[in-house]
C-alpha positions in Angstrom: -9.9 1.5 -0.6 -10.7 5.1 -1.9 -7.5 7.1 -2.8 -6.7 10.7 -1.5 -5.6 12.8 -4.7 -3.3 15.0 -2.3 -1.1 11.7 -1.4 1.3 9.4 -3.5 -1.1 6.1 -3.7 1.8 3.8 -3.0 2.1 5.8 0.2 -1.6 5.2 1.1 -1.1 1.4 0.3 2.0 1.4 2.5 0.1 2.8 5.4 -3.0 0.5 4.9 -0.7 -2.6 5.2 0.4 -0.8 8.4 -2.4 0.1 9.9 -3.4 -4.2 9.0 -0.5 -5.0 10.5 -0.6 -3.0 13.7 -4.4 -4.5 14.5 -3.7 -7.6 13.1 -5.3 -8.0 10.1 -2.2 -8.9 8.7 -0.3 -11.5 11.5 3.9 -12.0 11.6 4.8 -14.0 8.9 1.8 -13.7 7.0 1.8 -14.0 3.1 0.0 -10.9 1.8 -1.6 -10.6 -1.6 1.0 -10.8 -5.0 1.9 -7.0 -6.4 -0.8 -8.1 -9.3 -3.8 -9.3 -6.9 -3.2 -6.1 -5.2 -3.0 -4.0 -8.7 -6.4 -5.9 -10.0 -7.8 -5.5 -6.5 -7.1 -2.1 -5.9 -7.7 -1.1 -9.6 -3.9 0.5 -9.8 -1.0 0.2 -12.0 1.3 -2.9 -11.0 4.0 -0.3 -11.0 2.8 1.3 -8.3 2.2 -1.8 -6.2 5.8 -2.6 -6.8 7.0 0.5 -5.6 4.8 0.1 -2.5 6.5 -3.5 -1.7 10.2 -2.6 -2.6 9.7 0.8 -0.4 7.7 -1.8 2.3 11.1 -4.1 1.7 13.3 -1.5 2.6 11.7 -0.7 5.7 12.0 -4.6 6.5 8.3 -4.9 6.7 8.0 -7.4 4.3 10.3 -10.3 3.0 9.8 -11.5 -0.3 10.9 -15.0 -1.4 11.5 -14.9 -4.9 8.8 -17.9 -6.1 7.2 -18.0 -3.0 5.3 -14.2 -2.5 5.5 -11.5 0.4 5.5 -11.8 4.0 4.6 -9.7 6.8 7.3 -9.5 8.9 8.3 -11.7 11.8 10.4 -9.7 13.8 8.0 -8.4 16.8 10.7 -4.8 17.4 9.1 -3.8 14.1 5.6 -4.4 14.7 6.1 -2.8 18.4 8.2 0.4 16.5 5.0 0.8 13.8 2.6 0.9 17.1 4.8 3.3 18.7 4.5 5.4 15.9 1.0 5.3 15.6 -0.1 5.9 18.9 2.2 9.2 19.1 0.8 10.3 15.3 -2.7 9.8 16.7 -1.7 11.8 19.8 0.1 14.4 18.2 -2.8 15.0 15.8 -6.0 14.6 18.6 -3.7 17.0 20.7 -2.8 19.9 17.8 -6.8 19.3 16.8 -7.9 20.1 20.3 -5.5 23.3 21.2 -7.0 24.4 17.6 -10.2 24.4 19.3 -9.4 27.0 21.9 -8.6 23.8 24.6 -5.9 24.1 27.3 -3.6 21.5 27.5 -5.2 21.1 30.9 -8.9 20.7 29.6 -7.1 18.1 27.2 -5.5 16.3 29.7 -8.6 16.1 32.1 -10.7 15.2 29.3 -8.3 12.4 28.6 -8.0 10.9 32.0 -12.1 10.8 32.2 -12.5 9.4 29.0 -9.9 6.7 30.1 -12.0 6.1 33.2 -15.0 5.5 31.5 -16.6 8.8 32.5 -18.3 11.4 30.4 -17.4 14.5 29.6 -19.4 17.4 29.7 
């Protein structure tokens, strides 16, 4: 995993067990990797890893058992709420990237229905 120096890097391990979550990577109920496999992994300090899972905790993402590691999550309204948000981030940012590049919101639209269809654009 290579770090962005603009973002917190508990942040950017936050969103990568996300983003495992959401495409299943990472299953419901799932034990994920200790705070110090993570840390030794990732090459971080094991503070920041514990900030990640109590932040990840508070967002009832994970469950830790105290002896027995993290979990993913079993309850399926959070995995559904974490792909809700990330299909309307990916929109929002295709759409604002597009209108940057002089595109209507018709042109977008269009492009987006063919490209759904399987078709081409030009």
């Amino acid at each position: 995993m290579e770090f962005n120096q603009k973002v917190p890097i508990y942040t950017q391990i936050i969103d990568d067990i996300k983003i495992k979550f959401i495409n299943g990577t990472y299953q419901s109920g799932q034990e994920i990797p200790s705070r110090r496999e993570l840390a030794k992994k990732l090459g971080v300090n094991p503070n920041t890893i514990q900030r990640a899972y109590r932040e990840m905790e508070d967002m009832k993402l994970i469950v830790t058992a105290r002896g027995q590691g993290s979990f993913m999550t079993s309850d399926a309204k959070i995995l559904e709420a974490l792909r809700e948000e990330a299909l309307n981030d990916a929109v929002s940012q295709s759409i604002e990237m597009l209108r940057s590049f002089g595109k209507s919101d018709e042109d977008i639209l269009n492009t987006m229905k063919k490209y759904m269809k399987g078709e081409k654009s030009q």
